[in-house]
N, C-alpha and C positions, 0 to 999 in steps of 0.2 A: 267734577272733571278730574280723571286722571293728571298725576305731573309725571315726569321719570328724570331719571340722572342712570350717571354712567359711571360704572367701578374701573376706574384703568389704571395702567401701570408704565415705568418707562421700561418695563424688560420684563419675561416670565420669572417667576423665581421668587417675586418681590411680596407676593403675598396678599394677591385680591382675592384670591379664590375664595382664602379664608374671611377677610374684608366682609365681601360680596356676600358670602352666606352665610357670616356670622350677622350680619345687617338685614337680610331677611327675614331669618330669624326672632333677632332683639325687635325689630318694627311689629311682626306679625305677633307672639307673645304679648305687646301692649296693646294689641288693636284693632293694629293697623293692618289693610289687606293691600296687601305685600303680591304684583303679580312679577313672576321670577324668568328673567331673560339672559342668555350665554350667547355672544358674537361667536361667527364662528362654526367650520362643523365638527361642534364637541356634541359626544353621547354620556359623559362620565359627570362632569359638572350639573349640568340640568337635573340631573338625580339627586345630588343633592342639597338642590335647590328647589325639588318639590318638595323633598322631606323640612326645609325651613319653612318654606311658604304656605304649603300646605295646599297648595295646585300645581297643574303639572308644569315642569319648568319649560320652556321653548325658545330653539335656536333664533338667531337673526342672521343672515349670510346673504351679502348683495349676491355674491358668484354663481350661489345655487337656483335662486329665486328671483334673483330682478333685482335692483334697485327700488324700484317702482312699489315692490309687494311690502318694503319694509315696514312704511308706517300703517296701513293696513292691517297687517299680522300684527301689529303690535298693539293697536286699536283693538285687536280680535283679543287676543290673550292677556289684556287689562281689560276686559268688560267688568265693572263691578268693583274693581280697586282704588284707591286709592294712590298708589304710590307703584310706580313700574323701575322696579329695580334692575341694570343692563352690566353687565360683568362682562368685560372685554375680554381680547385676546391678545396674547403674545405682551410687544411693545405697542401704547396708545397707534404711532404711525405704518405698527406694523401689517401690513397684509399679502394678498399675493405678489410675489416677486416682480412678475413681469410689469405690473400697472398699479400697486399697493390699491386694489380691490379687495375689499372686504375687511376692512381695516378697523379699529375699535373710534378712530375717529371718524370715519366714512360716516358709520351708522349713527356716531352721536349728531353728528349734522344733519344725517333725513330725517332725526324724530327731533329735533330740534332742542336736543338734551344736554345741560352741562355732564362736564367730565370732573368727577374727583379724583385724584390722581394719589394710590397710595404707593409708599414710598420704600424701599429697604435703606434705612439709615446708617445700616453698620459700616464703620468706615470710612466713615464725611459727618464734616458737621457744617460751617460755613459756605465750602464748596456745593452745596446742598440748594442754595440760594441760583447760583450758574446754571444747575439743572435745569429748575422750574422755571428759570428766566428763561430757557432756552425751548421748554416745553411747552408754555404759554406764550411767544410769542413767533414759534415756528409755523405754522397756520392760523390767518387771519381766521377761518371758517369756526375754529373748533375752540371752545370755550373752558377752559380750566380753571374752573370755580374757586377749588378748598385741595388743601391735600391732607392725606392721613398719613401721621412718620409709623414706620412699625419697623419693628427691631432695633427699639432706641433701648441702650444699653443703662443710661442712669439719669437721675434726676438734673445731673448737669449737664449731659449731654443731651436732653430733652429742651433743657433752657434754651441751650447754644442753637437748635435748630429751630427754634421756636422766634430766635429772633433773626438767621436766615428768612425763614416764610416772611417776614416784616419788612424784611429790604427788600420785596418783590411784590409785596400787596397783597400775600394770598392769608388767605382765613386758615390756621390749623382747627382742622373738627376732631381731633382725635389725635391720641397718640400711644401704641402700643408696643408691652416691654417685650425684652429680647425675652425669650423662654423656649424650654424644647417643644420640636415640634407638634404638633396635635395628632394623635396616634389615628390618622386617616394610612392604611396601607398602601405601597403603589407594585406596580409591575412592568413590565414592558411597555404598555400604551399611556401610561399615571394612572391614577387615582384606583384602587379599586371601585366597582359601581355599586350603589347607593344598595342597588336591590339584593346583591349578594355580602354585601356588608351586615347586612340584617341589622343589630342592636347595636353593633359597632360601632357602623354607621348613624347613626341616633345619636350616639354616643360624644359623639366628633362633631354633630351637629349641635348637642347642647352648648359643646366646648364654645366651639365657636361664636354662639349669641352670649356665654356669659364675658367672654375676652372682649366681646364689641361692645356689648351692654356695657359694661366697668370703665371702658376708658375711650370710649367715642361718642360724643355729643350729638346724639339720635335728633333733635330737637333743630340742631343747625344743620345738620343734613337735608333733614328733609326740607328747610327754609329755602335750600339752594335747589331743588328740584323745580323745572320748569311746566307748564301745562304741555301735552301733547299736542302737536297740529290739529286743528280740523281736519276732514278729510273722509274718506272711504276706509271703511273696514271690512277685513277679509272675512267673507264667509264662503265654506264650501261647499254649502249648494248651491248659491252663485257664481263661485268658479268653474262648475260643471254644464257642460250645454245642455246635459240631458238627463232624467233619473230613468234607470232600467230595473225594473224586479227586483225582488230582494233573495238573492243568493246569500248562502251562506260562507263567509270568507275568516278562514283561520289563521291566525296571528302568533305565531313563535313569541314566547315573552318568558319573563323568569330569568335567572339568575345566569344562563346561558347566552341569552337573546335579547338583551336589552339598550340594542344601539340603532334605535328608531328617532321617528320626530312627531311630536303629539299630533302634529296636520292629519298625521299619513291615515290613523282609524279616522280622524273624522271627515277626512274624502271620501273614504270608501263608505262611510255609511250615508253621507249625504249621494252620493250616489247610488243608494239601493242597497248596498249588503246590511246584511246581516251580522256584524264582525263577533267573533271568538276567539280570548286567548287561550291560545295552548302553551303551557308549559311542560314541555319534555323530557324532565325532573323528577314530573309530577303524576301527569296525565298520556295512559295509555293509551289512547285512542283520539281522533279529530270528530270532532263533532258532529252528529248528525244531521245528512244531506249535505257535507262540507262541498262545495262547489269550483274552492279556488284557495293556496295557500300564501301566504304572506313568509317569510323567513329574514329578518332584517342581523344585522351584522349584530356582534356581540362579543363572548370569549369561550367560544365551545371548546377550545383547546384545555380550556381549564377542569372542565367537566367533561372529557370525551370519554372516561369510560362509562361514568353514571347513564352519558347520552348512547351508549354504544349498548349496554345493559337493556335497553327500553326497548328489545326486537321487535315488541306488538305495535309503538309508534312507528318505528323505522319501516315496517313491512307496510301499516297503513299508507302511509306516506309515499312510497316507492310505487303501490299500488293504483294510487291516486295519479300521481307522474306518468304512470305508465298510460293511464285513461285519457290521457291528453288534457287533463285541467288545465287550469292557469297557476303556475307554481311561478314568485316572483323571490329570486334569491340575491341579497348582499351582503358580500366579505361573509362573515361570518355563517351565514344562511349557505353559502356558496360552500364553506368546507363541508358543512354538516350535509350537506347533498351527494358529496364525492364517492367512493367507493371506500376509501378507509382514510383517514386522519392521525398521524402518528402511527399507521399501524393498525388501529382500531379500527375494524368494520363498522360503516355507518350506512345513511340510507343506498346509496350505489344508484341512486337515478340518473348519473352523471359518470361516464366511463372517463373515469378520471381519480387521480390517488392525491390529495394534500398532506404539506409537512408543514411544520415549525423551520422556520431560518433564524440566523442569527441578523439579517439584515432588514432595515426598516425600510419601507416605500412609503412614500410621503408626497402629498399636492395636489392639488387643485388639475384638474384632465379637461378640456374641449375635447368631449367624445362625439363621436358618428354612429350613430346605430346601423351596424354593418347588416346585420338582418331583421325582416321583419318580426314581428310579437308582438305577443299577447299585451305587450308596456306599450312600445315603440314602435313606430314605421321604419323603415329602412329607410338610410339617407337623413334621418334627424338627429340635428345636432344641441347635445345635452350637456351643460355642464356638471361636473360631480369632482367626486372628492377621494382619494385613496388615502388610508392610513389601518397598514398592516405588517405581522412581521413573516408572513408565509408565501408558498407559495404553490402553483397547483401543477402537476404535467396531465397530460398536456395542459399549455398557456392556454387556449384556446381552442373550441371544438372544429368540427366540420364547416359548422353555420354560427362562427364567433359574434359574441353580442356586442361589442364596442372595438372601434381603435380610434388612436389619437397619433399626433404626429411625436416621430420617434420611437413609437413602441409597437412591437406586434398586436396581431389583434390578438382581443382578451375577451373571456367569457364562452357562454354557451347559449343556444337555443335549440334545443332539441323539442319537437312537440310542442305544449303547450309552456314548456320552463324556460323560463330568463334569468340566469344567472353569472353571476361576475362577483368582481371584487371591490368594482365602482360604487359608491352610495350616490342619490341623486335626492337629492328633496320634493316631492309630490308637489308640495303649494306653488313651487316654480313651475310644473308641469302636472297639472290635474286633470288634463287630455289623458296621459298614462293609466290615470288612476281610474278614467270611464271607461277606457277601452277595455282596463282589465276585468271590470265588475261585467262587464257586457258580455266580457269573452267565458266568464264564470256560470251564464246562463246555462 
């Protein structure tokens, strides 16, 4: 029987990330199968959290998917493991504004997980004690196990907060010293991604497991990890009403395009396709017979001349578009579709030009699918996620694909392409995902 626990924090900054995939990691190295989970719609973290764990990592997000779907998917993506490690977000209580939906403590409650709470110590020692009294006993619901001190500065300062935890009952499992950071790069959105980090990133992940292996007690952790509910586990040929043919459906991936969620190929193949990545970077041409493209968000920005370079893709692609496929494009899918991107000529299936801004859009959207496609019917309403720092002119075509209240409509449906800036998670809608393999015939 799988167990799982939950990596939280009471603020970003504080140091689970490291935590969380350095304990992947040290577990998976001695064993243990370690399946790796990020609250939340993060694409950067789950990266590398499969390079710890060693399968692919996967979101949990009530907002995108349901409440309903979480233990489910997490049933689905601990098949086989022992041990479902869950890496929260933000602060433990934090989530969407309007209704703190999607919160790191939400989800520790639908899978019925303790929370380990680690901690940035620098700065407090006794006061330290006030925190966790306040963090363990601000929701009856949510369960605060252990906590781990990290960036405890010396041996007496470890003492001192070692006997805070004591005047509150909690277990220290771990405690880790102040040191400079772990040479993980970042950029505009954090982290650079796992896939473009190459050996780097390896690198930072060995880091990682040897700072948790040395001074966090593996042993008591995992003692504090609960069994999973019983229950339903998600499978996505079960979430599909129907299988249609197996088209051929190609998938943008690689070091440009890799801000997907691992459901998304395996709807589409449990629905019939056929799936194939393409890397952009890499490979000149889409696959043979390709029937329908995938384009998921990522950082073409970073690569847009290498991506601009590739005319034999860019022309395939355009040409494809132009046949009326099913081309399904987010955020980053959506620049790399434009007419040019900083400038750079890209595929041009979209009369439309993207820039870099200096401003970030950020949260959680109630969108309307203002017209119908190849994803969507018109008039369904879909929740998704923006986090980007660009933007497109026009906002919005002729036949815009989403609006939400307050903002103009956004996006495109031209022919057979659905593209925006919105990301939406499949497992919460795999209606989308048949329609599109159908429409791929």
């Amino acid at each position: 029987m799988t167990r799982a626990l939950v990596i939280a924090a009471p603020a970003s900054g504080s140091g689970k990330t490291t935590v969380a995939t350095g304990l992947m990691a040290a577990l998976t190295r001695r064993g243990t199968a370690v399946a790796p989970f990020k609250i939340g719609p993060d694409y950067i973290d789950p990266g590398y959290h499969g390079l710890a764990a060693g399968r692919p990592g996967r979101n949990l997000d009530p907002v995108l998917v349901g409440a309903e779907r979480i233990g489910p998917l997490v049933r689905h993506g601990s098949a086989g493991c022992a041990v479902a490690v869950v890496e929260g977000v933000m602060g433990l209580f934090d989530g969407r504004v309007s209704d703190g939906a999607g919160s790191t403590a939400q989800v520790a409650g639908l899978i019925g997980a303790p929370v380990v709470l680690v901690v940035d110590c620098r700065g407090q020692s006794r006061s330290l004690a006030a925190l966790l009294h306040g963090f363990r006993s601000f929701d009856p619901g949510t369960t605060v196990a252990g906590v781990i001190l990290n960036r405890v500065g010396s041996p007496r300062h470890e003492e001192v907060l070692r006997a805070a935890c004591d005047e509150v009952g909690l277990p220290v499992l771990g405690a880790l010293p102040r040191r400079a950071a772990l040479a993980v790069p970042s950029r505009h959105l954090g982290l650079v991604t796992a896939v473009e980090h190459g050996p780097a990133a390896l690198a930072a992940v060995d880091a990682m497991a040897e700072l948790v292996a040395a001074h966090v007690d593996l042993d008591a952790v995992l003692a504090l990890a609960e069994p999973l509910p019983q229950g339903e586990t998600w499978d996505p040929a079960a979430a599909l009403d129907t299988r249609v043919g197996r088209p051929v459906v190609a998938v943008l991936g690689g070091p440009a395009f890799s801000f997907g969620y691992a459901e998304h190929p395996e709807l589409l193949a449990a629905a019939g396709a056929e799936v194939v990545i393409v890397d952009p970077l890499r490979d000149e041409t889409l696959p043979a017979g390709t029937g329908g493209l995938v384009l998921p968000g990522g950082f073409p920005e970073e690569h847009v001349a290498a991506l601009g370079a590739n005319e034999k893709l860019l022309l395939a692609i355009r040409e494809l578009a132009a046949a009326g496929a099913p081309v399904r494009a987010e955020c980053g899918g959506l620049l790399y579709l434009c007419r040019e991107l900083d400038g750079v000529p890209l595929v041009g299936a979209l009369d439309a030009t993207a820039a870099m801004t200096g401003r970030l859009t950020l949260g959680y959207r109630d969108a309307v699918a203002l017209s119908g496609s190849t994803g969507f019917a018109a008039g369904e309403r879909v929740p998704g996620h923006e986090f980007h720092h660009c933007a497109v002119t026009p906002r919005g075509g002729a036949t815009p694909a989403w609006g939400w209240r307050g903002a103009e409509p956004e996006g495109f449906v031209v022919g057979g392409v659905h593209a925006s800036f919105l990301h939406t998670h499949p497992a919460g809608h795999p209606g989308s995902v048949a329609r599109f393999v159908a429409a791929c015939r």
